[in-house]
N, C-alpha and C positions, 0 to 999 in steps of 0.2 A: 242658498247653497250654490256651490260655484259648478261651472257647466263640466267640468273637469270629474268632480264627484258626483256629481248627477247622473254621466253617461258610465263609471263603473258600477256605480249601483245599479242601475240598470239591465248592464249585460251579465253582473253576477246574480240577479233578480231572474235571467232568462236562464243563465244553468243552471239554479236551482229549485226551479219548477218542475221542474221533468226529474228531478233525483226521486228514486226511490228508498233510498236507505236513509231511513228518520236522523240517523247522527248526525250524516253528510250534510242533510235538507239542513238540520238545525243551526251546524258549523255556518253554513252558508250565507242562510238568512240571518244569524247572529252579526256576522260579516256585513252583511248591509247595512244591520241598522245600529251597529258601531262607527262603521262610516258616515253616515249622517250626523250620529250623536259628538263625535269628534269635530266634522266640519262645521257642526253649529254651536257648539259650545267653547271653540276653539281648546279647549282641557285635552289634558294626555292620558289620564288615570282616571278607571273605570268610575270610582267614586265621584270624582270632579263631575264626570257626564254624566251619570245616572243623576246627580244632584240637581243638572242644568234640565237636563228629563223630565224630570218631578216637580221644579221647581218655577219653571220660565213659561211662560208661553211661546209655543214652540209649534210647527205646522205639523211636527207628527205626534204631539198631543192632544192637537186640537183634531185634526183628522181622524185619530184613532178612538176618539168620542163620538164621530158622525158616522163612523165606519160602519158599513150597512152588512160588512159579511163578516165583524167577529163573535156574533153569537153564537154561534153551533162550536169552534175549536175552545172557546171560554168554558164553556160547558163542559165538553168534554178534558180539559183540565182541571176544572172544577171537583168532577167528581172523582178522580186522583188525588185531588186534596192535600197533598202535603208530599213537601221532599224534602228528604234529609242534607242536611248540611255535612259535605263527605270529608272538608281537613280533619287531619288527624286530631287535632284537640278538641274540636267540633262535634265526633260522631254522638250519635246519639240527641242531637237540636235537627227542630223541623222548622220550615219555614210553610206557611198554612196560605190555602186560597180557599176564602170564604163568599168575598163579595169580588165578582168579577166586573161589577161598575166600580170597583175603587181601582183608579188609574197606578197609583202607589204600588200598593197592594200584589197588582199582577205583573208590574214589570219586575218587580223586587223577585216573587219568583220565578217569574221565566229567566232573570238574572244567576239565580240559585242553578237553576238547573245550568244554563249555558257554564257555571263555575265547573260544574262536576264534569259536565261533556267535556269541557277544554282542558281539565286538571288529570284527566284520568280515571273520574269516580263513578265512569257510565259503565255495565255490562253488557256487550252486543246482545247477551242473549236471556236478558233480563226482558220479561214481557211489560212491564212497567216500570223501566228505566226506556223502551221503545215506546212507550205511549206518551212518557212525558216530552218526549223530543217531538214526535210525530204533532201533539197538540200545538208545542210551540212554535213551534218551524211555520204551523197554518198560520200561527195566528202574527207571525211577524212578515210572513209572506203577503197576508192581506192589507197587512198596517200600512208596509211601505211602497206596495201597490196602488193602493187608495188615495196614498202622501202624493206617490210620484203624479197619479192623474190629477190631481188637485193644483200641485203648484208646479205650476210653470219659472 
């Protein structure tokens, strides 16, 4: 990763630790680790990245397997269990998280949800439309944390 994206991932990694509103936290830290996904997979469309994600061996796949603090926000994701797929010809499909050691699996839906956040299909005052950000947010907060201390 160039030193360029490194240091904005960084300072937007430090305003969004301190967010307390789960949407924001979520935007933000989605924001980081788009930035990454972009910069290493040099792809422009979300699929391309997410493919290079899944696919490559890559420092924040491999980090986010060593990752020593994402058990507790997996979990509590976990047992949220499913979110809906909110496009309009969509509604009614879920997207499921069963196994939180399947790498796939959990980025696919913290993907799902970050779709609904960015698309419009979050409710502020949905208690569990706030839990599924609030989990996620942790758990990408600690990823590219972990990532950043790891590689220099």
């Amino acid at each position: 990763m160039n030193t360029e994206t490194r240091k904005l991932i960084g300072w937007w990694l430090v305003r969004g630790r301190n967010e307390q509103d789960p949407f924001v936290k979520m935007f933000i830290m989605y924001m980081c680790l788009d930035a990454w996904m972009t910069t290493g997979s040099g792809q422009d469309r979300d699929d391309q990245k997410l493919k290079w994600l899944k696919e490559t061996e890559n420092p924040l796949k491999h980090y986010w397997a060593a990752s020593p603090n994402k058990k507790v926000p997996l979990q509590g994701l976990k047992k949220i269990g499913k979110v809906e797929d909110m496009r309009p010809k969509h509604r009614g499909e879920y997207k499921h998280l069963t196994d939180i050691n399947n790498f796939d699996e959990v980025i696919c839906f913290i993907y799902q949800i970050r779709c609904n956040l960015f698309h419009g299909g979050k409710s502020y005052v949905n208690t569990h439309d706030k839990d599924l950000c609030r989990w996620s947010a942790k758990i990408i907060e600690n990823w590219i944390e972990w990532t950043l201390l790891k590689t220099k």
